[in-house]
C-alpha positions as CSV (number, residue, x, y, z in Angstrom):
1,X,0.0,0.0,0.0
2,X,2.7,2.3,0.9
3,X,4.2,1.6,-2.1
4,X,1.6,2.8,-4.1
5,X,1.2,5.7,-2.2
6,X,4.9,7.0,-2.9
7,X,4.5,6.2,-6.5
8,X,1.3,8.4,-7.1
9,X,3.2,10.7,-5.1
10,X,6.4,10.5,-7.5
11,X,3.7,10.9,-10.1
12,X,1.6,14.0,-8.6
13,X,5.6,15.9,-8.0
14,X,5.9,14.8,-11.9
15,X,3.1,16.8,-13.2
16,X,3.7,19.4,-10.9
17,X,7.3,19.9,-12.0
18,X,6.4,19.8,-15.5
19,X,3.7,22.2,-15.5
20,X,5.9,24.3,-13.9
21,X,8.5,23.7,-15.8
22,X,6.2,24.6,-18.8
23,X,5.2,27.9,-16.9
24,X,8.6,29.2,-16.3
25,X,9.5,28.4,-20.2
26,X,6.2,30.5,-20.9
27,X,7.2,33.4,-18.8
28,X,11.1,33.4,-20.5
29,X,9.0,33.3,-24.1
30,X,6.8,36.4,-23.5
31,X,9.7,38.3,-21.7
32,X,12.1,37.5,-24.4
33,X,9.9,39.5,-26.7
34,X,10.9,42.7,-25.2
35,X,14.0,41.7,-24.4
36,X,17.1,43.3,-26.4
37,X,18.8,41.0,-27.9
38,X,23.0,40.2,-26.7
39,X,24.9,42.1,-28.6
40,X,27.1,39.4,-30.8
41,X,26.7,38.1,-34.2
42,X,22.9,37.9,-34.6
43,X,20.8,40.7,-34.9
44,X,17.9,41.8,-32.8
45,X,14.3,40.6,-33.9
46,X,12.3,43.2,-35.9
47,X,9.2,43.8,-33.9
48,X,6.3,44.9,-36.8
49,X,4.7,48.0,-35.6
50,X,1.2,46.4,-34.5
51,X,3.1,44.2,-31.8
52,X,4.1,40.5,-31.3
53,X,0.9,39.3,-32.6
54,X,0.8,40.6,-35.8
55,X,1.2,37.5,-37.9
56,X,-2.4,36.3,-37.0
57,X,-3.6,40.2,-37.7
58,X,-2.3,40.5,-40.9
59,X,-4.5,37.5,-41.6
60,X,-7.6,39.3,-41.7
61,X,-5.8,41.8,-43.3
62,X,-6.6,43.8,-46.6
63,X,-4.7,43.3,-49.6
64,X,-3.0,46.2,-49.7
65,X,-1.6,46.6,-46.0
66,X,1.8,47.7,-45.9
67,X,4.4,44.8,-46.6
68,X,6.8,43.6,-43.3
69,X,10.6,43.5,-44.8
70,X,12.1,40.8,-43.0
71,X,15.0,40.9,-44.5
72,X,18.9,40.5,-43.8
73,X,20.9,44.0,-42.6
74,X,23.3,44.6,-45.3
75,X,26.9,43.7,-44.6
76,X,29.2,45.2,-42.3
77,X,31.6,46.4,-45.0
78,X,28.6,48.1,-47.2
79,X,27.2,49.4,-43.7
80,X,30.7,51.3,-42.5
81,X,31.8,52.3,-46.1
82,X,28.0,54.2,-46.2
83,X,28.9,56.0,-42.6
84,X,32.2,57.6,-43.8
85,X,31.1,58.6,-46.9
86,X,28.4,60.3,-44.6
87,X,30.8,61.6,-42.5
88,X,32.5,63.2,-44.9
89,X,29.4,64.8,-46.7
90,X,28.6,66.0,-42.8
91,X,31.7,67.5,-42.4
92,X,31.6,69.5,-45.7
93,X,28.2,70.7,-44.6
94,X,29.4,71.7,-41.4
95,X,32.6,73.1,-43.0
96,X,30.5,75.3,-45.0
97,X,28.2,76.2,-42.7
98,X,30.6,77.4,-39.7
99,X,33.3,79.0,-42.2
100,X,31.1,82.0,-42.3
101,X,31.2,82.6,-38.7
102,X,34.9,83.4,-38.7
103,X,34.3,85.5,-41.3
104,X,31.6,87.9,-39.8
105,X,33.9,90.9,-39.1
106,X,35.2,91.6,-42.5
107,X,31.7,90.7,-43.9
108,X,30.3,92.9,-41.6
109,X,32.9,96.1,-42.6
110,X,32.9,95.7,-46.0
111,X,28.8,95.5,-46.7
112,X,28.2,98.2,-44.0
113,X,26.2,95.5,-41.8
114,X,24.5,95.0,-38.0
115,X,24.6,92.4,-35.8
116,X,20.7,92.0,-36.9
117,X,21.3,92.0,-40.4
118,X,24.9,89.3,-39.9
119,X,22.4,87.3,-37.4
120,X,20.0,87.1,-40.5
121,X,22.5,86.0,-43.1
122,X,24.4,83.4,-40.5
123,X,20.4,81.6,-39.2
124,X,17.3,82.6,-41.1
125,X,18.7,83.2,-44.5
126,X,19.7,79.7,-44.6
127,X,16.9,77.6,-42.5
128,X,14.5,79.9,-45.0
129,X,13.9,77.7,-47.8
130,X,14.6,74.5,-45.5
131,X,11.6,75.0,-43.9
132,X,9.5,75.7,-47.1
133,X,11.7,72.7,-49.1
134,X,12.3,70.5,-46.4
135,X,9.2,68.5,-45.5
136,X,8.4,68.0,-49.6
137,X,12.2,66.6,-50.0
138,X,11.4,64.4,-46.9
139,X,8.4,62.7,-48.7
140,X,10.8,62.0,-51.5
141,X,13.3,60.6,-49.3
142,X,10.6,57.8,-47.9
143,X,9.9,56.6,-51.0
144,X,13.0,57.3,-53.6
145,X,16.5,56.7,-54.0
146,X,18.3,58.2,-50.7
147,X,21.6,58.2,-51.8
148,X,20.7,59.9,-55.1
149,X,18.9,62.9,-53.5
150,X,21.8,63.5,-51.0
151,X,24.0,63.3,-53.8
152,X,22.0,66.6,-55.6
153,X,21.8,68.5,-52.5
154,X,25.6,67.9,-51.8
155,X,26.3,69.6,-55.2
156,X,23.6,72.4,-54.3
157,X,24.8,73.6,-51.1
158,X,28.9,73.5,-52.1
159,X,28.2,75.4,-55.6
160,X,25.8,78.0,-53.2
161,X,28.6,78.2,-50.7
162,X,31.0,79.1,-53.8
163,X,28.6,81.4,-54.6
164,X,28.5,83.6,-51.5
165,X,31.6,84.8,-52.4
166,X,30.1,86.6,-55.6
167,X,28.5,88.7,-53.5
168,X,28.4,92.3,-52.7
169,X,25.7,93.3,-51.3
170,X,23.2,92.0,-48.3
171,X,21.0,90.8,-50.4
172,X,23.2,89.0,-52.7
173,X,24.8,86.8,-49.7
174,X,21.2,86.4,-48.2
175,X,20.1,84.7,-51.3
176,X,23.0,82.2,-52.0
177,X,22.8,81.3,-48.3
178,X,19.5,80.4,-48.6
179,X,20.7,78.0,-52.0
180,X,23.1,76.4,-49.0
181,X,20.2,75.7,-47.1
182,X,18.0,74.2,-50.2
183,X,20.4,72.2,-50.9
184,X,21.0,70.9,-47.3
185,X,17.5,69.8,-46.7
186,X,18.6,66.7,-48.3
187,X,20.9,65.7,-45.7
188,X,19.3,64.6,-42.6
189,X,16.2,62.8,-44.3
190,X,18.6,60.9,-46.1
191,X,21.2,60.0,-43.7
192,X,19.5,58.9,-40.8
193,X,17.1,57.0,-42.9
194,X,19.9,54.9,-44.9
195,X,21.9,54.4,-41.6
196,X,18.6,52.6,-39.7
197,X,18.5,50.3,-42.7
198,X,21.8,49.6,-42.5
199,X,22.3,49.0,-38.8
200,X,20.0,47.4,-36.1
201,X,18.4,49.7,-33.4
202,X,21.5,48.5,-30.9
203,X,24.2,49.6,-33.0
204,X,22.9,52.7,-34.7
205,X,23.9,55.3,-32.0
206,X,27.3,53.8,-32.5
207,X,26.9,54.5,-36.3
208,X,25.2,57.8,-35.9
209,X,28.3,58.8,-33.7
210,X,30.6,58.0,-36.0
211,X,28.7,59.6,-38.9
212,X,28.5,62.8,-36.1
213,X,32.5,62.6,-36.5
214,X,31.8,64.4,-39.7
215,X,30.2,67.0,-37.9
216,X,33.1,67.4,-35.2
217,X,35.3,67.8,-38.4
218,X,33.5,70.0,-40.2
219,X,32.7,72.5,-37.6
220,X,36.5,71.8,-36.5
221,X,38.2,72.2,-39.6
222,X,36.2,75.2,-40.7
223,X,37.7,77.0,-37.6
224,X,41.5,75.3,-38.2
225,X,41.3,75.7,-42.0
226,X,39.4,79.1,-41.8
227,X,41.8,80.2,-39.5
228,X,45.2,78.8,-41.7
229,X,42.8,80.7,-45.1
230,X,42.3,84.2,-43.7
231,X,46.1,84.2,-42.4
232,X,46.6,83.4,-46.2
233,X,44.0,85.5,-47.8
234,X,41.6,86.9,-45.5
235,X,43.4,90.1,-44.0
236,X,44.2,91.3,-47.4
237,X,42.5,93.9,-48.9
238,X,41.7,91.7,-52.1
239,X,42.8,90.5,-55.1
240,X,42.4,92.0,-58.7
241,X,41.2,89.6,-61.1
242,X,41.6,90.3,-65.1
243,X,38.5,92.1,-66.6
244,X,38.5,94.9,-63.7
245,X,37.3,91.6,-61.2
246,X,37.7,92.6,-57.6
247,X,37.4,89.8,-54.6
248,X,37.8,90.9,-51.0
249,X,39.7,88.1,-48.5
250,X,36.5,86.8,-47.5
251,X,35.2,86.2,-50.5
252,X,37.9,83.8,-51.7
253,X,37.7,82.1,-48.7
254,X,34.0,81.2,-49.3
255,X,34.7,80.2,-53.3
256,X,37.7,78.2,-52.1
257,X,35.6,76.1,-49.1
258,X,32.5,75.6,-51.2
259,X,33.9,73.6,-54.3
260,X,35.6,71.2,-52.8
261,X,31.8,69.5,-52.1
262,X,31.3,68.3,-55.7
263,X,33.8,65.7,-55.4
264,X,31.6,64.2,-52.4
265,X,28.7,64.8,-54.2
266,X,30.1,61.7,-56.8
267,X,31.4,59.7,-54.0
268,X,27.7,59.6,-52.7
269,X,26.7,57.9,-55.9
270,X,29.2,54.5,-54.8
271,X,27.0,54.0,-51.9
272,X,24.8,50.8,-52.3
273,X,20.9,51.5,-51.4
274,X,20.3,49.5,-48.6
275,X,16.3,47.8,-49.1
276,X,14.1,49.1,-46.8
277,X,13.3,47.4,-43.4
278,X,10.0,47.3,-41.5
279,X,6.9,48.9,-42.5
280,X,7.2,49.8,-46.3
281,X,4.9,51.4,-48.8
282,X,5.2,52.1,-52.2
283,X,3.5,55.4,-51.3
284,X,4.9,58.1,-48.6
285,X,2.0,58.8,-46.1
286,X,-0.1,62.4,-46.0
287,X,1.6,64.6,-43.7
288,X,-1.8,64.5,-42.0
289,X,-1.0,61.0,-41.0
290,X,2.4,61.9,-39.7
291,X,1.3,65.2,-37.4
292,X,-1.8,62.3,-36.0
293,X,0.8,60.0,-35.4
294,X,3.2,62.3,-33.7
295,X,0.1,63.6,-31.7
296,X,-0.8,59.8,-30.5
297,X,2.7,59.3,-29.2
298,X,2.9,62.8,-28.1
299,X,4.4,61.7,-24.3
300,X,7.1,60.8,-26.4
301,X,7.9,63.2,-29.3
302,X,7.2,66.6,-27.4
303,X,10.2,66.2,-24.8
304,X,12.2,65.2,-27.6
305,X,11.3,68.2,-29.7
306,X,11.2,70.7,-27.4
307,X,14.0,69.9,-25.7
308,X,16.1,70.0,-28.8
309,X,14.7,72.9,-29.2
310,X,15.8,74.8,-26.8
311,X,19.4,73.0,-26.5
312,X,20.2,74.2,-30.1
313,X,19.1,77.6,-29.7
314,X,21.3,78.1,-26.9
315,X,24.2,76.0,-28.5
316,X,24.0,77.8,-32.2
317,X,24.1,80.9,-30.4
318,X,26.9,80.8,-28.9
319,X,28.5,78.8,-31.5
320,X,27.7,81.7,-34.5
321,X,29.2,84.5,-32.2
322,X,32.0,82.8,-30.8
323,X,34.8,84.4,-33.0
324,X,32.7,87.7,-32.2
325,X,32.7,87.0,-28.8
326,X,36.2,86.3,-28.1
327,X,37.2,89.4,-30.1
328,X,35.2,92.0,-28.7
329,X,35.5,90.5,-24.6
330,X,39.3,89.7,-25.1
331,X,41.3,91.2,-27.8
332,X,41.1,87.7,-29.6
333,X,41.8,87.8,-33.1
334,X,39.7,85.6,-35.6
335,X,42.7,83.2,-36.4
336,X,43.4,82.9,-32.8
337,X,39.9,81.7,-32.0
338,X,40.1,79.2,-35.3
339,X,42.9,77.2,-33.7
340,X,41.9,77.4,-30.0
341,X,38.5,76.6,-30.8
342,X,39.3,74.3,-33.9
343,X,41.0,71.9,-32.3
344,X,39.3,71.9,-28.7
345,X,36.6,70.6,-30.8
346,X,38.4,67.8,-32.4
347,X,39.0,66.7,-29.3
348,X,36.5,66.9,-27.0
349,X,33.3,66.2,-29.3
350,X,34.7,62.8,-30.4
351,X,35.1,61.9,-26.9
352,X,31.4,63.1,-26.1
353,X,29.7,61.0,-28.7
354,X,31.4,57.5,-27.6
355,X,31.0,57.9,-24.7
356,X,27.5,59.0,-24.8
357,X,26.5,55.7,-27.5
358,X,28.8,53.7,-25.0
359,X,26.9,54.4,-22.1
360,X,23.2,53.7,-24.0
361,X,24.6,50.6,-25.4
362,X,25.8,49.4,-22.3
363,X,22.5,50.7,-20.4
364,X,20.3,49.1,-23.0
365,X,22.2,45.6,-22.0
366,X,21.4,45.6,-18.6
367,X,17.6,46.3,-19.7
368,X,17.4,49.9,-19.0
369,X,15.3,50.6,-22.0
370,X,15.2,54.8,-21.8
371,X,18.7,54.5,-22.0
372,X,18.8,56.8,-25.3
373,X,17.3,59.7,-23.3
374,X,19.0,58.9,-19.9
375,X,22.3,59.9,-21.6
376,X,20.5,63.1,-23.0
377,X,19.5,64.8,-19.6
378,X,22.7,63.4,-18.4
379,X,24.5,65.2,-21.0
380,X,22.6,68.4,-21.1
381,X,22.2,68.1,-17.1
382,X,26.1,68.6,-17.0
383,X,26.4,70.8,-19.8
384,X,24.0,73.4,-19.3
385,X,26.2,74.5,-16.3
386,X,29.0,75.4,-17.9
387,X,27.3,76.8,-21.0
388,X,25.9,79.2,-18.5
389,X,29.9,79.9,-17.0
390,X,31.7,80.0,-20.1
391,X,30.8,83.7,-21.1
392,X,31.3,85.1,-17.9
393,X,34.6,83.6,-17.5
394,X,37.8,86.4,-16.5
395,X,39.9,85.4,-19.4
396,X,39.9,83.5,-22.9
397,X,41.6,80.6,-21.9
398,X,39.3,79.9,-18.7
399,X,36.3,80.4,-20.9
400,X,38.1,78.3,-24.2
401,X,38.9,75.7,-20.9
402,X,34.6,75.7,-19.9
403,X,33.4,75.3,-23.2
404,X,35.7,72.7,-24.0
405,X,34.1,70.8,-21.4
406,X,30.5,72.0,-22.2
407,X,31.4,70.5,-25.9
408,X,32.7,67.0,-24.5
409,X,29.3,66.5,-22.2
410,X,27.0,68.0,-24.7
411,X,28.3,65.7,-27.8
412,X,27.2,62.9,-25.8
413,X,23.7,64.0,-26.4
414,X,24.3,63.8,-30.0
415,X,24.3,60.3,-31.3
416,X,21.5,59.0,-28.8
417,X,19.0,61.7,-29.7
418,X,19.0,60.6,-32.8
419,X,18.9,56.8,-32.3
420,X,16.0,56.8,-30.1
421,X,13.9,59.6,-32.5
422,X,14.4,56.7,-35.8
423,X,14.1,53.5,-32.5
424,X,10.8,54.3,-32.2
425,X,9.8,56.0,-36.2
426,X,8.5,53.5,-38.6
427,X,10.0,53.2,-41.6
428,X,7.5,54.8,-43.8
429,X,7.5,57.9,-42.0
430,X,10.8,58.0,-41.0
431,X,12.2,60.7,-43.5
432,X,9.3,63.0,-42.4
433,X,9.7,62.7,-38.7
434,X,13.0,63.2,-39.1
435,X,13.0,66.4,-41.1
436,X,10.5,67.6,-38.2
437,X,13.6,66.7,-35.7
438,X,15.7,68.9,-38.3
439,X,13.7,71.1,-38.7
440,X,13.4,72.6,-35.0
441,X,17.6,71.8,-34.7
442,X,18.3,74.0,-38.3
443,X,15.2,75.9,-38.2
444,X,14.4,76.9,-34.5
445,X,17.9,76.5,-33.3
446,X,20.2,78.1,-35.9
447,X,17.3,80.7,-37.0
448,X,16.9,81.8,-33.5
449,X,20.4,81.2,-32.5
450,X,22.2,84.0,-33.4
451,X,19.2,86.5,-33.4
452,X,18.5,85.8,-29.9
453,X,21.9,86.7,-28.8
454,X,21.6,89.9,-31.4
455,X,18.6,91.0,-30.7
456,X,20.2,90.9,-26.7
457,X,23.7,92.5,-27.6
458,X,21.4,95.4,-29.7
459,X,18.5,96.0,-27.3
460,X,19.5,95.6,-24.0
461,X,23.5,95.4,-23.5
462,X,26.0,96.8,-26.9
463,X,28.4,95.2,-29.1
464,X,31.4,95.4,-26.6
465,X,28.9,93.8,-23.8
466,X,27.8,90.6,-26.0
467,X,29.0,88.0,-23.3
468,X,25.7,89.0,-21.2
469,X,23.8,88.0,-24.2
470,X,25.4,84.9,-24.2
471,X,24.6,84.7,-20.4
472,X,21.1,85.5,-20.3
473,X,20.4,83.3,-23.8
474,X,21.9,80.3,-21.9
475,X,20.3,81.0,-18.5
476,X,16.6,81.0,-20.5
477,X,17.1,77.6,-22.9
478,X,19.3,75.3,-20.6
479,X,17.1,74.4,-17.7
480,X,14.0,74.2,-18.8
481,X,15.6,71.7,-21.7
482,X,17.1,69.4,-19.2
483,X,13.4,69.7,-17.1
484,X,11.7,68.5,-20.5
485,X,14.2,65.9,-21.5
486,X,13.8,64.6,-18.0
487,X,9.9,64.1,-18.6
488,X,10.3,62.1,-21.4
489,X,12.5,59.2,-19.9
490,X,9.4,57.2,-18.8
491,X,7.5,57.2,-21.9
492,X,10.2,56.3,-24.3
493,X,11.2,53.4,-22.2
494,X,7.7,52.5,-22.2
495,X,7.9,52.4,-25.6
496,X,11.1,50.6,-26.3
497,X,10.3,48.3,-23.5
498,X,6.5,47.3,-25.5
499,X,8.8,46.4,-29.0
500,X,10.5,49.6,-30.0
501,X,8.5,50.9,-33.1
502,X,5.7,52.8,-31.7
503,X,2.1,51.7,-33.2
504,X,-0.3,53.9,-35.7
505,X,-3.3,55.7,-34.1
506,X,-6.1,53.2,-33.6
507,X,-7.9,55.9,-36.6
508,X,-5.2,54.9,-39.1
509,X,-4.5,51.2,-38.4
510,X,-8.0,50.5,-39.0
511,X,-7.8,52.2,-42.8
């Protein structure tokens, strides 16, 4: 009897086991789903936008519901030969952008200018037509060839930036800087869209802070190479050309920095097209769809935006009067500030961005899943700080020494903004949202930039008093910006957390 007793009971401890053994294996299944995957040779599951369950969904389906791309991420080799050749059409974008910064003295003298009217030329001049071309060229880039449409704006802005140096009165230099800007509305759409089809969502704030190297270049080497030009060319009082031509200093610098770009413009062509991933259509979706969709998920787009937001105002700002400032508050002279500032740069902004995708990769390992925006108000937390110092410093090199710091902890912000705005995006409105993220950096933050600071230095303090500008610019955008950033940690990780690409509106998925 006893016997038979200890076997049921063997038996009963059996079933008990297995069921739950069977539970636990359950439980590992479901959390696996939102798990991130190890980093190591495979590649993290693509989660389709309606959620785990989509399979049996897509069932009852229409016919014409958007296609899931399950297929492979291109090769390593394609994937890093894209990023430099980004890099480098970054840093040429960022070279002729910032070159005219050093340049605003001379400008200034010679075309009888104000701090209004160089504020004007510098921002809104060139975020003008990007904001009228810029969502338009975004549809194009969800649905056409990227690396073609990068390749014509390359050649756009560098012949524009050539072009500024043809002119000789405001309006002339307003108008070719607002051809730079045309032609770099192509840029972002383009390049963040091709890298999130190249990379998976763990690696791509390590490509995007590579690709950011361009930018730390760019705004580098306009200083060092601007700075090495006007010794050459720029304190001359020109150069006579046959035919009674006449070109100032400045004016060869810009002609000389802007035609180098066509030579990148082809090297975009060798890229390979990476195929789409995710949610594709063969049609890019109303912008009504994208504002409703951005409204849905608004907990998580608005910190993003209007954090940025007020960052780059403060950070354009000061960047677009820096020469000014350090030659009006210290004697400085504009070559000086190109070599102290050039090469601070290229040395603390590479540092910034690995570290800052370093940390979010090595956050999003141990599960933290806002780890994207936990470096962000990190970054700006610590940045914002010495922003605030840097002006009011006693002497150049203590404030060259602050902003070099301010530039190593605000880089780190760089790369992961990015990588959790296209984490979240799916593909089919990726190039729209994106130019919407552009659009308040370029737009709000280099428009406002410099006229904030102007409109300061001219209404309330004077040209010799511009570090208060600078002051009271980064007192009003940096705290409130690391306040917002810091409100959107929980609903991004929410998001990442549920699968990463956030859902459409219930309105839309139903169409």
């Amino acid at each position: 009897m006893s016997g038979f007793l200890d076997a049921e009971a063997k038996r009963g401890r059996g079933a008990l086991a297995e069921a739950a053994s069977a539970g636990a294996t359950k439980r590992r299944q479901e959390k696996a789903l939102h798990r991130p995957a190890r980093f190591g040779k495979e590649h993290i599951m693509d989660i389709p936008a309606g959620g785990a369950d989509t399979p049996e969904k897509s069932s009852t389906a229409p016919s014409d519901a958007p296609i899931i791309d399950e297929a492979a991420y291109p090769p390593p080799m394609q994937a890093w030969y894209c990023v430099s050749i980004l890099a480098l059409a970054v840093m040429i974008n960022f070279l002729d952008r910032g070159i005219l910064n050093l340049l605003v003295e001379p400008i200034k003298a010679d075309l009888n200018l104000s701090d209004v009217q160089m504020s004007l030329i510098m921002g809104f001049a060139f975020t003008f037509f990007y904001a009228i071309l810029g969502l338009p060229v975004a549809r194009l880039v969800d649905r056409h060839s990227r690396k073609h449409i990068m390749s014509i704006g390359i050649a756009i802005w560098s012949v524009m930036t050539a072009m500024c140096g043809f002119a000789s009165t405001f309006w002339h230099l307003f108008l070719a800087r607002v051809g730079v800007g045309v032609g770099e509305t192509t840029s972002g759409p383009s390049a963040y869209s091709l890298l999130s089809d190249y990379f998976p969502p763990y690696k791509l704030p390590r490509a995007i802070a590579v690709m950011n190297l361009g930018f730390v270049a760019g705004t580098g080497l306009s200083l060092i190479i601007g700075g090495v030009v006007i010794g050459f060319v720029g304190t001359s009082s020109g150069y006579d050309l046959p035919f009674g031509i006449h070109f100032r200093g400045w004016q060869v610098v810009l002609i000389l920095v802007g035609l180098p770009g066509l030579l990148v413009s082809a090297l975009m062509l060798t890229v390979k097209e990476p195929k789409r991933r995710g949610i594709v259509q063969t049609k890019s979706s109303p912008i009504t769809e994208v504002f409703q969709f951005i409204f849905y998920h608004k907990a998580v787009y608005i910190p993003l935006f209007a954090g940025l937001a007020l960052r780059t105002v403060q950070m354009f700002g000061l960047q677009m009067w820096g020469a000014p400032f350090y030659s009006r508050t210290f004697g400085w002279s504009a070559e000086q500030y190109a070599y102290v500032g050039g090469f601070s740069l290229l040395i603390a902004m590479p540092v910034g961005l690995f570290t800052g995708s370093w940390l979010a990769e090595r956050w999003w390992k141990k599960g933290i899943y806002d780890a994207n925006i936990r470096v962000t108000v990190v970054s700006t937390l610590v940045a914002v700080p010495l922003a605030i110092l840097q002006p009011i410093m006693p002497s150049p090199w203590f404030a060259a020494g602050i902003g070099f710091l301010a530039a190593l902890f605000g880089g780190m912000a760089a790369p992961v903004e990015n990588a959790a705005l296209q984490s979240v995006t799916p593909n089919h409105l990726r190039g729209q949202v994106t130019f919407l993220f552009l659009f308040i950096m370029n737009v709000v933050g280099m428009g406002l930039g410099p006229l904030v600071i102007a409109s300061f230095t001219d209404l309330i303090f004077s040209e010799a008093n511009i570090r208060y500008s600078i002051f009271l610019s980064a007192i009003l955008m940096g705290p409130p910006a690391v306040v917002i950033f810091w409100l959107g940690m929980k609903p991004y990780g929410r998001a990442m957390e549920a699968g990463g690409v956030l859902p459409p509106p219930p309105k839309i998925a139903a169409k």
